[in-house]
N, C-alpha and C positions, 0 to 999 in steps of 0.2 A: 590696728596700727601696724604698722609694719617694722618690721622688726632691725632696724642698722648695724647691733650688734654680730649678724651675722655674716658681716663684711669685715674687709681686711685692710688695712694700710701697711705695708712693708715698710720698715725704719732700717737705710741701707747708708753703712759710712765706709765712707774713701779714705784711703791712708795707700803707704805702700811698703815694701820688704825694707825700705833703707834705714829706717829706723830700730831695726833690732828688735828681738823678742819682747824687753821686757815695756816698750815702750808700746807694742803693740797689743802685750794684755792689757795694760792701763785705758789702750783706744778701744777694748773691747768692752771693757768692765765700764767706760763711761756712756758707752751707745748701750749698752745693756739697760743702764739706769734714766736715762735719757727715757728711752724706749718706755718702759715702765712704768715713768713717770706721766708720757703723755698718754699712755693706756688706761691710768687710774685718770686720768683727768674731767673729771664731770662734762665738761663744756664740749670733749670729743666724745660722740655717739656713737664711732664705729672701733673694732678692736685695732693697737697697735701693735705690729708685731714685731719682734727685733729678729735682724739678719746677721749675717757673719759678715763680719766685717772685709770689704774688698780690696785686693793690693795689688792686680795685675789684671791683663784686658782678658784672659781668659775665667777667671773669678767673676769679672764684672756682666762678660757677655750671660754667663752661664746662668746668673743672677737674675740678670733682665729678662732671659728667656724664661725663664719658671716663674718670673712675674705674669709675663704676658697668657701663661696659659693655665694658672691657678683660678680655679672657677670661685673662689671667693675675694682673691686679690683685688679692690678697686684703684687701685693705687700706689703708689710708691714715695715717699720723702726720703729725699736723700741729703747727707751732710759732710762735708769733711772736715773730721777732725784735724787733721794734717793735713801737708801739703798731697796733693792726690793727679802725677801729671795728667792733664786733660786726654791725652792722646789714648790713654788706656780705656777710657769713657767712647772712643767715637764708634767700635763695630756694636757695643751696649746700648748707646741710645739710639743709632740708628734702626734697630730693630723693636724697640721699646713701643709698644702700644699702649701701654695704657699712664693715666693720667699721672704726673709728677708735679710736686711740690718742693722746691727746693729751700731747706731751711738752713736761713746764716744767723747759725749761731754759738756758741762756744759752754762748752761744761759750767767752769766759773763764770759768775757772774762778776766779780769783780779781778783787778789784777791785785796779788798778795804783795803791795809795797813791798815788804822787807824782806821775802823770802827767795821774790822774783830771780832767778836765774836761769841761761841757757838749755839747760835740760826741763826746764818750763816750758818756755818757748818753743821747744822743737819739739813738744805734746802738744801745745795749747795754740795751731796755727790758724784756724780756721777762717781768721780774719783775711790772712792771702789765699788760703786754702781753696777756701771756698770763690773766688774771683776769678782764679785757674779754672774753676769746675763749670763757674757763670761763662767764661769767654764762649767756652765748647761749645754747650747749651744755643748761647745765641748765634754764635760761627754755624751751628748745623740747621739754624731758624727751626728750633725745637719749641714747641706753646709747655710753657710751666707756669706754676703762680710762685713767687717770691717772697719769703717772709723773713723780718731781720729782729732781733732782739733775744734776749734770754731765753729759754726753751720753760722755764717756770713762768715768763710773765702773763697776765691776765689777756692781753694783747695778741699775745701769743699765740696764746692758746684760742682766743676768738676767732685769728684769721686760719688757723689749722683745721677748727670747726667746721668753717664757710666752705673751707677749700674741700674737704674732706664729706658734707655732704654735697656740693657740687658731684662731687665722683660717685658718689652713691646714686645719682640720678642718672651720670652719663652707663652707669653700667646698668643700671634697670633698662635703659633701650635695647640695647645690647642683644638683638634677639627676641627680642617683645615684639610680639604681635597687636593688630587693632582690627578690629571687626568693623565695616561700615554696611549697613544696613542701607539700600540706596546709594543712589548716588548723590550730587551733588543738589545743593538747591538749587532749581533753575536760573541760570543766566549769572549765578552769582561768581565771581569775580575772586577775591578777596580770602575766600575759605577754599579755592580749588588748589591744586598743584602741581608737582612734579613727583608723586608716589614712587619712581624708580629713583631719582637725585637723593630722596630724604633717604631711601633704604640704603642707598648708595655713601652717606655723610652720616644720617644719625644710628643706623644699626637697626631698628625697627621696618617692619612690612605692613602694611594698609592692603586688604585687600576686602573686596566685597561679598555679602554671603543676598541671599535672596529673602527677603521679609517672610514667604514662604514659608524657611527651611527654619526659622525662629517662632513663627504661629503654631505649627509643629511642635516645638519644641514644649512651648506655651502648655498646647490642648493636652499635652501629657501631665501637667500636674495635677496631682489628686486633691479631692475635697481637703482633705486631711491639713495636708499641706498649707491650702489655701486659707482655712479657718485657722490654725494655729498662728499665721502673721497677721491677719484682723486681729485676733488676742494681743499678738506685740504691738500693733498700732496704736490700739486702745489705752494699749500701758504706757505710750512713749509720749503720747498728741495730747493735746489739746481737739475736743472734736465733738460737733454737735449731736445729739441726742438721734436726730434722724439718720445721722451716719452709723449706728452701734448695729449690732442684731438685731432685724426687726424693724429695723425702721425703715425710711419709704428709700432713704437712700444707700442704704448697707450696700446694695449690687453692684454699685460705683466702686466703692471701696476692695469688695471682694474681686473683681475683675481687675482691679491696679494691681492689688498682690498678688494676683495671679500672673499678671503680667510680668510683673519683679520677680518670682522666684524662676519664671522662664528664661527670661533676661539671664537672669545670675547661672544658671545651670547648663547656656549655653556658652554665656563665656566663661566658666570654672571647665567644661568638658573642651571646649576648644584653646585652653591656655590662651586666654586673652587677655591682656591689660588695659584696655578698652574699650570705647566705640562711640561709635555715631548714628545719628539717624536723621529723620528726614520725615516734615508731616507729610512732603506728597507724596511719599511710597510706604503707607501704612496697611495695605488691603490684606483683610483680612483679622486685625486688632480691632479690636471693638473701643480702644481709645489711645491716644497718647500716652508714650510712658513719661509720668510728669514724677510721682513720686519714687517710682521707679529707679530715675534716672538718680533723683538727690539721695537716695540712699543705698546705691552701687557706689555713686561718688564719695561719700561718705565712709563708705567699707576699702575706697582705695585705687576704686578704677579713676581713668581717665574718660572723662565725656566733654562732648561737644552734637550742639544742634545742627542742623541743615546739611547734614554729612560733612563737616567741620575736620578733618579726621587730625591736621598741625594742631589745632587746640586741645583735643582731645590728647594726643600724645603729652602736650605742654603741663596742660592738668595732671596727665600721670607723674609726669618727674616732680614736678609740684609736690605732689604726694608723699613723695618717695623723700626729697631733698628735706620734708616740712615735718617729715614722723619725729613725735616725742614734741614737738614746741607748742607753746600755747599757741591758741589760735588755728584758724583753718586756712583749707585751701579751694579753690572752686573753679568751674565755669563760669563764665560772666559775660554782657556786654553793655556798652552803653548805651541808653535807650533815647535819655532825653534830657534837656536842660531847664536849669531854675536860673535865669540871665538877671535876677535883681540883683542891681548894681551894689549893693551892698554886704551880698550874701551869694555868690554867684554857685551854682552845684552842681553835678553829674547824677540823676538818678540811673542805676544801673539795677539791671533785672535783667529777664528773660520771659519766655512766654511759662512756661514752668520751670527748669530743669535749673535752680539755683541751691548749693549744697546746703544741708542745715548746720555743717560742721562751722560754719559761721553765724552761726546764729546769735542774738544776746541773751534769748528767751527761751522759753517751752515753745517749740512751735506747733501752730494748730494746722490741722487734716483737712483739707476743707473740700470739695467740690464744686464745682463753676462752668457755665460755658466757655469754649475759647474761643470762638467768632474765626477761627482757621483751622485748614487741617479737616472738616468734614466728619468727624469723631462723636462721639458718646461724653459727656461733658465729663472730663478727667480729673481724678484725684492728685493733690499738690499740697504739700508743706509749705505754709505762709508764714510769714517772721521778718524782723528788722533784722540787720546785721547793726552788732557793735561799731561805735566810732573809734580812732584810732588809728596809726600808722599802717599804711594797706602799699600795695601796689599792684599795676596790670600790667599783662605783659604780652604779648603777640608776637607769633614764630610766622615772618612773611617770606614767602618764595617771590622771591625780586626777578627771575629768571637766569643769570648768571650766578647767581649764590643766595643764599639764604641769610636774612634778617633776626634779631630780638631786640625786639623793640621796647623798653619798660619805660612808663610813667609813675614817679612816685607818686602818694596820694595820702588825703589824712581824711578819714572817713568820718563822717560827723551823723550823731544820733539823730532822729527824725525830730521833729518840731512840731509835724502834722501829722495828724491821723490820716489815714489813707482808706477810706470803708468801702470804697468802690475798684482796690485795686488788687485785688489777691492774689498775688502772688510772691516770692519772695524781692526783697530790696536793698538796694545801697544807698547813702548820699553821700556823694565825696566831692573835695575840692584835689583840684589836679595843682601839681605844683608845677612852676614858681608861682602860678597862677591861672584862671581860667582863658584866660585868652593867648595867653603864652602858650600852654600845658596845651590845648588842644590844637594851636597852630602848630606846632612843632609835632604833636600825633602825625595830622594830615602829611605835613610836609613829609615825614620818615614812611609814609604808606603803610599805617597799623590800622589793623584791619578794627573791624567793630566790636568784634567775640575775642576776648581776651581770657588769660588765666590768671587771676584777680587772687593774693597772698596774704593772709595777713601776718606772718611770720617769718616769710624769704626775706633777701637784700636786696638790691642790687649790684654790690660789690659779689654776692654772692652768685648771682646771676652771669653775671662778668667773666667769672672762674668757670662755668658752666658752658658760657659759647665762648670759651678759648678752648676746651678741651674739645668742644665739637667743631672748633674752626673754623666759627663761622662771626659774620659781623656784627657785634652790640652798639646800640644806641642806647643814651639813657639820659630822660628826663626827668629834672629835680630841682632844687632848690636854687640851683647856680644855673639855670638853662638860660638862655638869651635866643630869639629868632636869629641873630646873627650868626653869632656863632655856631648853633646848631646845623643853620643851610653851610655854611664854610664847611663843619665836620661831612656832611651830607657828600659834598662835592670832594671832598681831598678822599673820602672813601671809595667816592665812586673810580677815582684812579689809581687808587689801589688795588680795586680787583678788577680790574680791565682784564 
């Protein structure tokens, strides 16, 4: 699991000299406890840290700048207690890189009827305070997320959550690299892109290594090595007697973990956060990395098949945004429909490579032919995924700008047994509904390979391609084809 803790959100309030000293330890002593407050807070994963409180544009630049180049900082929330003139905020956020959250909200929760007087007031302003600070903000078309209400309430602290691992995701890009093995799948459309644009907007580099220089890597692990993760398979699967030591099929087995612990050793030596492949450029692998791939995914990398390398990244932050909640995160795409008009469904799979961190089961080991790819029949973890609130989501290069595209979805447990189909599985119904839900996919151009949640939002999503800047579509319970094509088109003249 990856660890959120060792992230940072800076808690920075605005005030200024006018107010006198002692009104000003009071504004210190309240962000102090604020701060504190949202740092113990269960529902916030990453550490809150309290700043000194700011009163002039030199204090504020100075601030922002040490934000921007503290290697744990993912963020910033700021507030004003007082009134705080905007003008002192414009060289500070101008230069501001990284993600802000802007919270309106005030110490008290309540006003003290009887006690209320003007030396209240002129500590307790934040109500105009903070509308000074909003003007600037939207005067400089800065991307924040906005949050209103008590700084204790349960709401609150939800949307500070969302917001806050959204930024946890946009800073694991940040310099993350992704391995593609291959190139793209032939002729495909949909998974290819703009490698310089994305490194260019999301912070991450795609670039290619040669199947080669990974077969390499492979043919160096030792026996040792390779028998001690058949031992952990044994202990984790579900898995037929002919797969153990000994049996006619153990060699399947021992050459997947052999192929995993290569996998793993070349992206842990190459700082990779993840990768892609590709069955037409395997020469030299004696099979598919099927189990391979769900249990790198599992441990945290980003993957994607056919040299997929936006999904694989998507998967990453996934990862990153989704540590600590129940539930998993994965590669996915949609394979095929169940159109009874009563019961209409998505079965969603892949030919292997789907995470077990979704799983509802023990999932079992299994071996099979794949009828593609020209391979040695490859070892893969099979399993239902659990029913229940899911969602997909697809990062498209539209050519002008880049896409994320989500569809909500409520995943529903299997009905049938499936004894001819081994691999892992979904069945979901797309919202508002199957014929809406996937008219409105096509029309937004979402590709097929998705990064499939069962634990993200979409409001959290939201917060995520604002800070990357890029355009969100989102389908769900209120979608209408109408409306969706209208959003489609007043977007499209937006970013002209």
């Amino acid at each position: 699991m990856i660890d959120l803790k060792t992230f940072e959100v800076w808690f920075i309030t605005g005030s200024q000299n006018l107010y006198g000293e002692e009104t000003l330890r009071q504004v210190a002593e309240h962000s102090k406890h604020i701060a504190a407050g949202l740092d113990r807070a269960g529902q916030i994963p990453v550490r809150v840290v309290y700043k000194p409180v700011v009163k002039s544009t030199e204090e504020i630049y100075q601030t922002l700048q040490e934000a921007n180049v503290a290697p744990n900082c993912i963020g910033i929330i700021t507030w004003m207690h007082t009134f705080s003139p905007a003008k002192m905020w414009i060289r500070g956020l101008n230069i501001l890189q990284k993600p802000m959250l802007h919270l309106h909200t005030q110490y008290n929760r309540d006003i003290p009827w009887s006690s209320i007087d003007m030396d209240f007031m002129n500590l307790n302003q934040s109500a105009h305070g903070d509308r000074e600070f909003g003007f600037m903000v939207s005067r400089l078309r800065k991307n924040r997320k906005v949050v209103v209400g008590h700084w204790q309430d349960n709401g609150v602290l939800d949307e500070i959550n969302s917001w806050a691992r959204a930024a946890a995701g946009w800073h694991d890009w940040q310099g993350a690299k992704f391995a593609r093995f291959g190139d793209n799948m032939r002729f495909v459309a949909v998974t290819d892109g703009d490698k310089v644009e994305a490194e260019t907007k999301f912070g991450f580099s795609v670039n290619t290594y040669g199947i080669g220089d990974l077969v390499a890597v492979i043919d160096s692990i030792s026996e040792a090595e390779v028998t001690a993760l058949t031992d952990e398979y044994e202990s984790l699967y579900t898995m037929d007697a002919s797969l153990l030591k000994g049996g006619a099929g153990y060699s399947s087995v021992y050459e997947a973990a052999k192929i995993e612990l290569g996998l793993k050793k070349f992206l842990q030596d190459g700082g990779f956060k993840g990768f892609s492949d590709t069955f037409e450029d395997l020469h030299g692998m004696v099979q598919l990395p099927g189990i391979a791939s769900q249990r790198l995914m599992e441990a945290g990398y980003g993957f994607a098949g056919e040299g997929d390398w936006k999904t694989a990244a998507l998967v990453r932050a996934f990862k990153v945004m989704g540590s600590g909640l129940a539930g998993g995160n994965a590669f996915m795409e949609d394979y095929t429909y169940h159109f009874d008009p009563s019961n209409e469904l998505v079965l969603g799979s892949h030919m292997l490579e789907i995470d077990s961190s979704l799983a509802s089961g023990k999932p079992a080991l299994e071996v099979h032919p794949l009828g593609i790819g020209g391979k040695a029949d490859p070892a893969r973890l099979v399993f239902n995924v659990a029913g229940g609130n899911a969602l997909n989501a697809s990062l498209i290069d539209m050519g002008n700008r880049f896409r994320l595209l989500v569809n909500e979805v409520v995943a529903v447990e299997p009905e049938h047994d499936l004894p001819k189909l081994p691999v892992a599985r979904v069945l979901w119904k797309p919202l508002p509904d199957m014929k809406t839900g996937c008219a409105a996919w096509i029309y937004g151009g979402g590709a097929h390979h998705t990064a499939y949640s069962q634990n993200l939002s979409a409001e959290l999503l939201q917060d995520f391609a604002d800070m990357a800047g890029i355009e969100f579509l989102r389908i769900g319970k209120d979608t209408t084809i109408a409306g969706f094509r209208n959003e489609l088109r007043w977007n499209e003249v937006a970013y002209k």
